[in-house]
ZATOR-560175 format. One record per residue: residue in three letters; residue number from 1; x, y, z of N, C-alpha, C in turn. Coordinates in pm, whole numbers, m for minus. Each point is the difference from the previous one (the first is absolute). Example, Ala and Ser with C-alpha at 12.3 -4.5 7.8 and 13.67 -1.06 7.14 Angstrom:
! residues 2
lumza=ALA, sekol=1, n_u=1319, n_v=m569, n_w=780, ca_u=m89, ca_v=119, ca_w=0, c_u=90, c_v=120, c_w=0
lumza=SER, sekol=2, n_u=m35, n_v=105, n_w=m72, ca_u=82, ca_v=119, ca_w=6, c_u=m77, c_v=109, c_w=73
***
This chain:
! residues 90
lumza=UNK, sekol=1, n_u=84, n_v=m117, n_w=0, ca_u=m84, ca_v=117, ca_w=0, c_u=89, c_v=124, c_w=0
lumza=UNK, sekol=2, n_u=m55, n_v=121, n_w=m87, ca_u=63, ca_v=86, ca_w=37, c_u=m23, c_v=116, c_w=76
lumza=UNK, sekol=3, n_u=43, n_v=63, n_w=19, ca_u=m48, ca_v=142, ca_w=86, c_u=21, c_v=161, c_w=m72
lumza=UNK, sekol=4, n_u=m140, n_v=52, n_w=62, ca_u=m22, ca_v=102, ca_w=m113, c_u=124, c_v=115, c_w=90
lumza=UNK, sekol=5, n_u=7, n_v=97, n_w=m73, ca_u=84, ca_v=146, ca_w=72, c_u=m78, c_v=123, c_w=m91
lumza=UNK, sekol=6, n_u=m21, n_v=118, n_w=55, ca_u=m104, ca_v=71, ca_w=m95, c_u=143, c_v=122, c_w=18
lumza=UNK, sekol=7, n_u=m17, n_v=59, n_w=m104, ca_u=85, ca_v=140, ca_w=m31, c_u=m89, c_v=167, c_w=95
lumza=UNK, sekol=8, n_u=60, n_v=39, n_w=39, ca_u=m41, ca_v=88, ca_w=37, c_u=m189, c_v=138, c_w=m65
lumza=UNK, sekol=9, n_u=126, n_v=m45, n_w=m132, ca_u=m136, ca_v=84, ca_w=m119, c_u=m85, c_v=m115, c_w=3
lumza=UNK, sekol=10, n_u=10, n_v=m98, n_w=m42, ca_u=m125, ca_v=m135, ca_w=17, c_u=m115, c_v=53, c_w=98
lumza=UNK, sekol=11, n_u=52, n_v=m37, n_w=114, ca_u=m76, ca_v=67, ca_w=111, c_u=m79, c_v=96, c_w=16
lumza=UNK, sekol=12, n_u=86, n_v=143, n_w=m75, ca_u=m108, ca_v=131, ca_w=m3, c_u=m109, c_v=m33, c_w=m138
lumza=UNK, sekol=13, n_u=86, n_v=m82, n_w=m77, ca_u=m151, ca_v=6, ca_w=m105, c_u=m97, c_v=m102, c_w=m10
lumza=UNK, sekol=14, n_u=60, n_v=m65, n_w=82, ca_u=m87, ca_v=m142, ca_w=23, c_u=m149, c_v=19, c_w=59
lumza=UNK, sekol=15, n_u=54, n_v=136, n_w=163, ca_u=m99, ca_v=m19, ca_w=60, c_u=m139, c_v=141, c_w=m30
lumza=UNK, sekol=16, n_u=40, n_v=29, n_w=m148, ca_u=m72, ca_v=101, ca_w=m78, c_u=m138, c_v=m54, c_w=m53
lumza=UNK, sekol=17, n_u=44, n_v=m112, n_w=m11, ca_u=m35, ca_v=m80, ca_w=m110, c_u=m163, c_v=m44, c_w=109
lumza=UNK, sekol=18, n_u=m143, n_v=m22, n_w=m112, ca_u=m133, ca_v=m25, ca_w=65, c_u=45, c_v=m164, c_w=71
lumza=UNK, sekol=19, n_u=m68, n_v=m2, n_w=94, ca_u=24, ca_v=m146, ca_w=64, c_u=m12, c_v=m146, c_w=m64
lumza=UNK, sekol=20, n_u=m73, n_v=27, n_w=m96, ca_u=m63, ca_v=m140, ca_w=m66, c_u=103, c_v=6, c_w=m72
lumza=UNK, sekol=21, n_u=67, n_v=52, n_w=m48, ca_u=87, ca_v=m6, ca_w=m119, c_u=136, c_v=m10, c_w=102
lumza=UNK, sekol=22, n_u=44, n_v=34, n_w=105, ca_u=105, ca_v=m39, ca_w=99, c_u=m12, c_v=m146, c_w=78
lumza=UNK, sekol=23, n_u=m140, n_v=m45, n_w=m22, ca_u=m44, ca_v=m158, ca_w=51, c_u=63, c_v=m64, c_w=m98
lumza=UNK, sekol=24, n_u=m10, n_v=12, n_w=m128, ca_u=m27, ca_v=m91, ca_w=m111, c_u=190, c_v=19, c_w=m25
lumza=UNK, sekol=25, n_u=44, n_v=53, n_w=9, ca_u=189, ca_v=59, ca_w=m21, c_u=22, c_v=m91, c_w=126
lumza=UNK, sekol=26, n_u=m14, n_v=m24, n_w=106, ca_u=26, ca_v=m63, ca_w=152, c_u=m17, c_v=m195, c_w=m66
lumza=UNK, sekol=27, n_u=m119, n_v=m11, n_w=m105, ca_u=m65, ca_v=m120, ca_w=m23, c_u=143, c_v=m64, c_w=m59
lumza=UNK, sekol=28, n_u=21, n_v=80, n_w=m82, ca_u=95, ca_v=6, ca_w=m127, c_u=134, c_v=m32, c_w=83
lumza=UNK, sekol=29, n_u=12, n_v=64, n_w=57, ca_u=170, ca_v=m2, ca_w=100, c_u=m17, c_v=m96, c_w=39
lumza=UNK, sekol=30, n_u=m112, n_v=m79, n_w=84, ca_u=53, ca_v=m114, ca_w=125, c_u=0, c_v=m133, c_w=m135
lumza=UNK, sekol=31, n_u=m25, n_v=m28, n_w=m129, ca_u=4, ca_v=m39, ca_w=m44, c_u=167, c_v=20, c_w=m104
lumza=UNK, sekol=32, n_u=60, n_v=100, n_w=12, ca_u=125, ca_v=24, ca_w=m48, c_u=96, c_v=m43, c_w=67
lumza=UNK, sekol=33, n_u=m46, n_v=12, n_w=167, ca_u=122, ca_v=m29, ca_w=106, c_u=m8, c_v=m161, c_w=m41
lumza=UNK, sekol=34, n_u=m105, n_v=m85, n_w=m40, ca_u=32, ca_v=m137, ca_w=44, c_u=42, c_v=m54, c_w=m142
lumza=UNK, sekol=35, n_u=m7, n_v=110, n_w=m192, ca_u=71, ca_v=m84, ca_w=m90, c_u=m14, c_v=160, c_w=m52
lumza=UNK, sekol=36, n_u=114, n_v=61, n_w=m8, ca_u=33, ca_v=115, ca_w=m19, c_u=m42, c_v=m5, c_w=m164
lumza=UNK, sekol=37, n_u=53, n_v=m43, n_w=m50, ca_u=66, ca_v=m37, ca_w=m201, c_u=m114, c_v=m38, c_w=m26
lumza=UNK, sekol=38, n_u=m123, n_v=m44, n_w=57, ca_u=m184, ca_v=m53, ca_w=m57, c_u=m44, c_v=127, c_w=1
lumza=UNK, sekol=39, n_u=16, n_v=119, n_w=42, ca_u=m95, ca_v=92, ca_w=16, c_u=98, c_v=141, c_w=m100
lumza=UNK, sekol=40, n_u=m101, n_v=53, n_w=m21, ca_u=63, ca_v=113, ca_w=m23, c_u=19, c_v=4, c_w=m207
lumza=UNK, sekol=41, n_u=31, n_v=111, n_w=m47, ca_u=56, ca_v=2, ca_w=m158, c_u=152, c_v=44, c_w=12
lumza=UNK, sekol=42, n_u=136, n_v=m63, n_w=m46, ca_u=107, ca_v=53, ca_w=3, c_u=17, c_v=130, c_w=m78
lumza=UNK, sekol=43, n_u=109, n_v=77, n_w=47, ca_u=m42, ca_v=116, ca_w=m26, c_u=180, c_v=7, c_w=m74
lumza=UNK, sekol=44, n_u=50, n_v=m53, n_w=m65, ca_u=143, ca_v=m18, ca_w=m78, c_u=100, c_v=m113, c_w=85
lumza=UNK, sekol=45, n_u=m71, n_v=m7, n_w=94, ca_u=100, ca_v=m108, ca_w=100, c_u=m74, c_v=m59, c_w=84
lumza=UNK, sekol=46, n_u=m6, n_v=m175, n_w=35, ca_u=m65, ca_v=m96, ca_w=54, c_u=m8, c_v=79, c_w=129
lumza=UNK, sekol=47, n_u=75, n_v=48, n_w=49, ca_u=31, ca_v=64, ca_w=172, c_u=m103, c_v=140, c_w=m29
lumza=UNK, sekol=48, n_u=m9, n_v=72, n_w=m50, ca_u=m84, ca_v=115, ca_w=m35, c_u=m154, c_v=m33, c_w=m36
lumza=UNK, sekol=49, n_u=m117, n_v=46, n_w=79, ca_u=m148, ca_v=m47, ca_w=m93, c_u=m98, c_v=94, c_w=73
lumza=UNK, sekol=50, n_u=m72, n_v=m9, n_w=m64, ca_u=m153, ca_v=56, ca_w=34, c_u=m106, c_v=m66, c_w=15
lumza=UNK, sekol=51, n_u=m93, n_v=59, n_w=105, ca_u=m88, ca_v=m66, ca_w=7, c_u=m138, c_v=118, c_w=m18
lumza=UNK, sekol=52, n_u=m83, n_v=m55, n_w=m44, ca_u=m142, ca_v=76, ca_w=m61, c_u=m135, c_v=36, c_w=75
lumza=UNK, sekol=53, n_u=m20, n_v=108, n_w=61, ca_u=m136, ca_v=m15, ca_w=44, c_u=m95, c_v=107, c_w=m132
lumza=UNK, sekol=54, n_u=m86, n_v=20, n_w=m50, ca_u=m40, ca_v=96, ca_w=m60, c_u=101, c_v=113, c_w=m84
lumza=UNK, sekol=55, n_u=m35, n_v=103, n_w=68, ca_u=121, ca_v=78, ca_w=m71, c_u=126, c_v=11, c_w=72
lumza=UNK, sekol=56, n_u=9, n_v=m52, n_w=106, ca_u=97, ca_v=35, ca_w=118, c_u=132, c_v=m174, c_w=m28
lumza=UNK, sekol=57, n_u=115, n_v=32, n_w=m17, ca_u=98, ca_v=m68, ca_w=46, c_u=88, c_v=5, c_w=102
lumza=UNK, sekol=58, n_u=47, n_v=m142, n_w=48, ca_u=82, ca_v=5, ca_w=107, c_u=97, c_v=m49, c_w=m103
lumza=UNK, sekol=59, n_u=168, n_v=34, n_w=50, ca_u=95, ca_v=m19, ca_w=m61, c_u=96, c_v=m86, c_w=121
lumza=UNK, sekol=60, n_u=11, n_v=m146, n_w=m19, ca_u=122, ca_v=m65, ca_w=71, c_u=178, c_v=m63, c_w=m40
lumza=UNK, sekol=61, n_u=56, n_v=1, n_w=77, ca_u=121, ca_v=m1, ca_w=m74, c_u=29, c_v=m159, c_w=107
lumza=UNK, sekol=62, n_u=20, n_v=m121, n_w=11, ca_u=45, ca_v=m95, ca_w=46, c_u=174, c_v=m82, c_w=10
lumza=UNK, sekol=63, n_u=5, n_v=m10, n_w=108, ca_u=176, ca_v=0, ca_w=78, c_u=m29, c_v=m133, c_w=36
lumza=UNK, sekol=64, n_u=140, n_v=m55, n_w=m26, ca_u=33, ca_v=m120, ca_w=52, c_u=70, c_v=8, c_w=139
lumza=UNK, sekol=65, n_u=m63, n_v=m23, n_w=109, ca_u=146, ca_v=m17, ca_w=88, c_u=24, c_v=m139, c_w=64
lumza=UNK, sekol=66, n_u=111, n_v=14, n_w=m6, ca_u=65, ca_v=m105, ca_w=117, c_u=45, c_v=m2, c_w=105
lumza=UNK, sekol=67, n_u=m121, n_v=m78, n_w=114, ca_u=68, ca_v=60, ca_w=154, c_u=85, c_v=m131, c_w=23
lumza=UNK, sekol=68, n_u=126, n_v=42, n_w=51, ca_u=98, ca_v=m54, ca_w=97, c_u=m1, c_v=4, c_w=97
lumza=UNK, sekol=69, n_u=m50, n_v=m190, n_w=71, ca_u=m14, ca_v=m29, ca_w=112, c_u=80, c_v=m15, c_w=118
lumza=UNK, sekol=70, n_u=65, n_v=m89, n_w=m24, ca_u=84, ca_v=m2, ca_w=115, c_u=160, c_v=m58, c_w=m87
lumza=UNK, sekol=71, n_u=70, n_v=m7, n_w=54, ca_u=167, ca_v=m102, ca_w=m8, c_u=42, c_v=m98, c_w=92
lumza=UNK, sekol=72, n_u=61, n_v=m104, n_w=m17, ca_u=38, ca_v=m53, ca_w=89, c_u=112, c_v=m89, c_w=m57
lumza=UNK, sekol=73, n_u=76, n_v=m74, n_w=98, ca_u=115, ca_v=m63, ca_w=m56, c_u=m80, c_v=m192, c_w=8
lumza=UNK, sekol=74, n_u=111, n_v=m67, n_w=m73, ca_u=m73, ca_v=m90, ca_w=18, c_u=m17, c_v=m118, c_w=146
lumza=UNK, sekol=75, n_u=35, n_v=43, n_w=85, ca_u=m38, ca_v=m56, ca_w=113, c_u=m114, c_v=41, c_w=59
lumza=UNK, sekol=76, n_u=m61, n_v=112, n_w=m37, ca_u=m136, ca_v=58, ca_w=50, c_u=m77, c_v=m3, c_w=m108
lumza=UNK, sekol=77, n_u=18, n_v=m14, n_w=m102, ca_u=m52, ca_v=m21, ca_w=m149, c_u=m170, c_v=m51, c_w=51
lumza=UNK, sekol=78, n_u=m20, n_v=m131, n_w=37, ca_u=m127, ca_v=m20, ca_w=41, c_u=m93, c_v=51, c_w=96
lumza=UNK, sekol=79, n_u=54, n_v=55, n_w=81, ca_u=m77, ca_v=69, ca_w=147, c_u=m51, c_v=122, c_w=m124
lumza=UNK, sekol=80, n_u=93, n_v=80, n_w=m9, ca_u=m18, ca_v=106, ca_w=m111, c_u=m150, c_v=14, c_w=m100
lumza=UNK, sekol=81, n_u=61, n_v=m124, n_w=m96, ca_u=m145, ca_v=m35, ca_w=m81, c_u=m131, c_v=m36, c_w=83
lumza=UNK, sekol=82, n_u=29, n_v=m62, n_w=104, ca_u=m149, ca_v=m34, ca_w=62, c_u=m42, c_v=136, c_w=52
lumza=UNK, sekol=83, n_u=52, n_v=57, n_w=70, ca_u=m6, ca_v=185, ca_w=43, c_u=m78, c_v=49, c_w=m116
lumza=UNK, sekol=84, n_u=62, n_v=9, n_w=m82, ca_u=m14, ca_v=70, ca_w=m123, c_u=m171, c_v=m48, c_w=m63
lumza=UNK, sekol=85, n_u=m12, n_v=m105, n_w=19, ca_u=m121, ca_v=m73, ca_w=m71, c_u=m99, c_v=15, c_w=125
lumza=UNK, sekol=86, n_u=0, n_v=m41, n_w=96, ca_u=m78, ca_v=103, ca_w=98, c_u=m53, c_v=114, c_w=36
lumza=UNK, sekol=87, n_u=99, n_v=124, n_w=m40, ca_u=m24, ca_v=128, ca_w=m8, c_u=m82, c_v=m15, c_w=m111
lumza=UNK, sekol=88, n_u=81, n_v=5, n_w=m143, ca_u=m64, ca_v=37, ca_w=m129, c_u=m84, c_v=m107, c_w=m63
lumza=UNK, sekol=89, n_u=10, n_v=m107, n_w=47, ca_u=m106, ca_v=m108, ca_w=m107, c_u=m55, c_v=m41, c_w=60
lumza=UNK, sekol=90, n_u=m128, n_v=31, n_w=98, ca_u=m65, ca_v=m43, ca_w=139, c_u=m81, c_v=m99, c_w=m64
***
């Protein structure tokens, strides 16, 4: 899954915007966070797209990251991974 981050301007024009048409942009997002690349029209680059309500667009730009968990040497190697799969893979 991913997680949304809104831009500052997003925000001021987002919350301009009539409510039904800020429901239906919200519908659209929680469905982007869980397959980003299904939603949306690319806009010159797979990472760049839009999404459509009426006359109004939202514009998203999508990041890969990679979080780095922990290190360990290999004598703790397993305590480590089980830690690790506990915290993050409940």
């Amino acid at each position: 899954m991913y997680e949304l981050s809104e831009t500052p301007e997003f925000r001021k024009q987002f919350a301009k915007l009539e409510r039904e048409i800020r429901r239906r942009f919200q519908k659209q997002l929680r469905k982007v966070i869980q397959v980003p690349f299904s939603m949306g029209r690319p806009l010159g680059s797979p990472n760049f797209r839009e999404l459509r309500q009426g006359v109004f667009r939202l514009y998203y730009q999508t990041k890969v990251i990679i979080l780095i968990l922990n290190v360990s040497d290999k004598d703790t190697q397993q305590e480590v991974i089980d830690l690790i799969r506990r915290k993050y893979f409940h």
